[in-house]
C-alpha positions in Angstrom: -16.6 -72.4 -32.2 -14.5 -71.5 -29.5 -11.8 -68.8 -29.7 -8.4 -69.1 -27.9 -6.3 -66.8 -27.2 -2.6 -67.0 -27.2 0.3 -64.4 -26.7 4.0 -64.2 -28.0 6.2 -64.4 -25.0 10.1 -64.2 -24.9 11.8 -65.7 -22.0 16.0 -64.5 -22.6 16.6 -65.7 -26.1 14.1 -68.1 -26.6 10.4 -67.1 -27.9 7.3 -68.9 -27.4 3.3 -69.2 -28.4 1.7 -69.3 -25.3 -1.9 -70.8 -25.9 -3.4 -69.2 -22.8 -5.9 -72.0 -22.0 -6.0 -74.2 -18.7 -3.7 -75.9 -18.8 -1.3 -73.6 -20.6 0.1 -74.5 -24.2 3.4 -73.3 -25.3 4.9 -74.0 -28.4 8.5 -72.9 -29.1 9.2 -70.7 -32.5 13.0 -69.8 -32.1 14.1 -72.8 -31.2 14.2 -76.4 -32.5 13.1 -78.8 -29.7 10.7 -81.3 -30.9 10.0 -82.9 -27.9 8.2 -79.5 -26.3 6.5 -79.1 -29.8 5.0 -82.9 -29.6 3.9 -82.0 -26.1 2.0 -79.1 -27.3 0.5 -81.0 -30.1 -0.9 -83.5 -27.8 -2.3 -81.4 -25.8 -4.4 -79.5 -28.7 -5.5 -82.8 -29.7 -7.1 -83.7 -26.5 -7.9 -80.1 -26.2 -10.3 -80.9 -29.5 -11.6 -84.1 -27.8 -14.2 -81.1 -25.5 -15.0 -79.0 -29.0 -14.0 -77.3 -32.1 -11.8 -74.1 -31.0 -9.4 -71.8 -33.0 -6.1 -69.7 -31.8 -5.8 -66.1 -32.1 -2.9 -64.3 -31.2 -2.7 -61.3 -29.2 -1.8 -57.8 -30.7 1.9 -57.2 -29.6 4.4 -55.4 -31.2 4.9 -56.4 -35.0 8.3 -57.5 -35.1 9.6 -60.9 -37.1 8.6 -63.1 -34.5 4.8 -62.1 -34.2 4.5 -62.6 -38.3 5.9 -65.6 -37.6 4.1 -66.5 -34.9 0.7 -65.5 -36.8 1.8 -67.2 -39.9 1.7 -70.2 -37.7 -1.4 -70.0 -36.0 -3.5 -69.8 -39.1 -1.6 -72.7 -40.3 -2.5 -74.4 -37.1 -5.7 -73.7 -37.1 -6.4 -75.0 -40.6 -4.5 -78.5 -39.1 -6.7 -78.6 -36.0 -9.8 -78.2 -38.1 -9.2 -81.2 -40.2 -8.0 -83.5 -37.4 -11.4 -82.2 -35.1 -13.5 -83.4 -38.4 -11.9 -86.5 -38.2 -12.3 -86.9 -34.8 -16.1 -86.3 -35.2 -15.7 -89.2 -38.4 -14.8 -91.4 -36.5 -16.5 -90.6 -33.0 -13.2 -89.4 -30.8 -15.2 -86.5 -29.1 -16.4 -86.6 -25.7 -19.8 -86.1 -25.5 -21.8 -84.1 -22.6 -24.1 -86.7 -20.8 -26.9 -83.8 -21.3 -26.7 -83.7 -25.1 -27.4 -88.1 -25.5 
């Protein structure tokens, strides 16, 4: 399995998950906009499409927002897990050419 790593960025008032993948994910934690956090959910599901992978967040300094942040990562991951065994269920994944 694949390991991601993300970071906890704050950008004036506003702090973020930034899933430091190409093409960068970021997930808003201090603020309610459901439209960037469907974004960033589609993206992780066709992120899954290529292979299994898990978040890990970067050490930074341990203030409210990075238990937060962790607390929602783990939860996350658990979420991505079920929907990649799913995926493999019901044959979603893209297969490498190579591996048929």
């Amino acid at each position: 399995m694949e390991i991601i790593e993300a970071e906890l960025v704050t950008i004036e008032d506003s702090c973020f998950i930034d899933i430091l993948d190409e093409p960068k994910i970021s997930i808003p934690i201090s603020n309610d906009d459901p439209n960037a956090v469907k974004s960033a959910f589609n993206s992780l599901i066709e992120r899954l499409q290529k292979g299994e992978f898990s978040i890990s967040l970067k050490d930074a300094e341990k203030d409210l927002f990075y238990h937060v942040a962790k607390e929602y990562l783990e939860q996350l991951n658990g979420e991505l897990l079920d929907v990649y065994h799913e995926m493999e269920q019901y044959d979603f994944l893209v297969r490498d050419t190579e591996e048929s």
